[in-house]
C-alpha positions as semicolon CSV with decimal commas, in nm:
position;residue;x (nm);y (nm);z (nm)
1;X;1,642;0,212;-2,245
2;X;1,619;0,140;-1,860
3;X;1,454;-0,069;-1,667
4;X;1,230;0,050;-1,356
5;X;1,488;-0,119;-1,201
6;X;1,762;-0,001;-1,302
7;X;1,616;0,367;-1,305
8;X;1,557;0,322;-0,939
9;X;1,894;0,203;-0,862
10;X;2,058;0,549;-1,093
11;X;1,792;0,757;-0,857
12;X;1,887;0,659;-0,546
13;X;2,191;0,698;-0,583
14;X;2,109;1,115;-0,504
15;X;2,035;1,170;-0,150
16;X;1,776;1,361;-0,163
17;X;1,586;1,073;-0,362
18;X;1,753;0,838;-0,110
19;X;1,634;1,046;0,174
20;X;1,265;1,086;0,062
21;X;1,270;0,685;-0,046
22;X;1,339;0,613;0,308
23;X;1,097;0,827;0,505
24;X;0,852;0,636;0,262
25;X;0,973;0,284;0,386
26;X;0,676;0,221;0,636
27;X;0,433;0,367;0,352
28;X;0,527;0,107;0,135
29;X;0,622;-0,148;0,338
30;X;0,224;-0,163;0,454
31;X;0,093;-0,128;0,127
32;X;0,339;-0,444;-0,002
33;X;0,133;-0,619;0,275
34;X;-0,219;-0,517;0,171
35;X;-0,143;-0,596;-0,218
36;X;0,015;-0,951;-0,130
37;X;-0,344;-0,981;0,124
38;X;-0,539;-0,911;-0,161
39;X;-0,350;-1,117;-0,396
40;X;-0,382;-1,440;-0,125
41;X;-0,706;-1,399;-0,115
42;X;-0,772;-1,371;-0,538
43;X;-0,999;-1,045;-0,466
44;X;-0,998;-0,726;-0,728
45;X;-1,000;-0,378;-0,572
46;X;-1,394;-0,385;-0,676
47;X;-1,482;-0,775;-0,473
48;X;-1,261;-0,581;-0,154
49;X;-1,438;-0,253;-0,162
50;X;-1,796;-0,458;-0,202
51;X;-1,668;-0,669;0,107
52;X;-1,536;-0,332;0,284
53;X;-1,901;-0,155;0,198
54;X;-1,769;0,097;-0,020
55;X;-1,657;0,131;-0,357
56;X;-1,361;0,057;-0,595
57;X;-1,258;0,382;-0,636
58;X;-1,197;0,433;-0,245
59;X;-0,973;0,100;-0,239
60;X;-0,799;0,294;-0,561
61;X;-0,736;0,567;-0,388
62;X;-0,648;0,342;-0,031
63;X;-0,356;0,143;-0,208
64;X;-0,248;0,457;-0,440
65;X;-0,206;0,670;-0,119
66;X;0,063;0,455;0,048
67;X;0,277;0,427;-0,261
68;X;0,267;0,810;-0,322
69;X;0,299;0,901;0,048
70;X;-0,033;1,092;0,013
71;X;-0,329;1,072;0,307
72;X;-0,272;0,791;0,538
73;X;-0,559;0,610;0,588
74;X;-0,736;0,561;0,959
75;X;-0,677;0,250;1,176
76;X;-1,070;0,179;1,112
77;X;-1,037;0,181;0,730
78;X;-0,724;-0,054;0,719
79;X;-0,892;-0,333;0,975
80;X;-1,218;-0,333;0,723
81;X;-0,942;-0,405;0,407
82;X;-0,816;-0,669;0,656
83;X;-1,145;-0,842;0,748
84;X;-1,196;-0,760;0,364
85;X;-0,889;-1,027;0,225
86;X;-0,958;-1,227;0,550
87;X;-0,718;-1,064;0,741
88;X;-0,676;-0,891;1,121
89;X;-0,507;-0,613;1,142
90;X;-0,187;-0,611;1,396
91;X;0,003;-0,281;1,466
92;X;0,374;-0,310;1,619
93;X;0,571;-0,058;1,732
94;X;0,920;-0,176;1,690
């Protein structure tokens, strides 16, 4: 049996995997930085989404979007997760 590594390694190997895996890079990249925010600050999706006024479902569907490449969420909604984990939100174009 593989490992999700290993599978991932044997799937980008095709380039049209490889191709769609990069165009995702920025996707993931930002939600890596929201799950190690909310990991800092020892929060669950539910104590962020309290924080954030909502509810845990939203912050679900938040973190689920940028690892699927689904809705990208509004400059507004990713500066309340910030202030959320005790955060600011920066934006760089680079």
């Amino acid at each position: 049996m593989l490992t999700h590594k290993q599978f991932v390694k044997r799937m980008l190997r095709k380039p049209a995997v490889r191709a769609e895996f990069k165009a995702l890079e920025p996707e993931f990249a930002l939600l890596d930085q929201l799950l190690k925010a909310r990991a800092r600050a020892g929060l669950s999706q539910a104590e962020v989404a309290r924080r954030m006024g909502t509810h845990a479902p939203a912050v679900a569907r938040l973190e689920a979007s940028l690892g699927s490449g689904g809705h990208s969420p509004s400059i507004s909604t990713l500066r309340k997760y910030a202030a959320a984990v005790g955060k600011k939100l920066l934006v760089r174009l680079g």
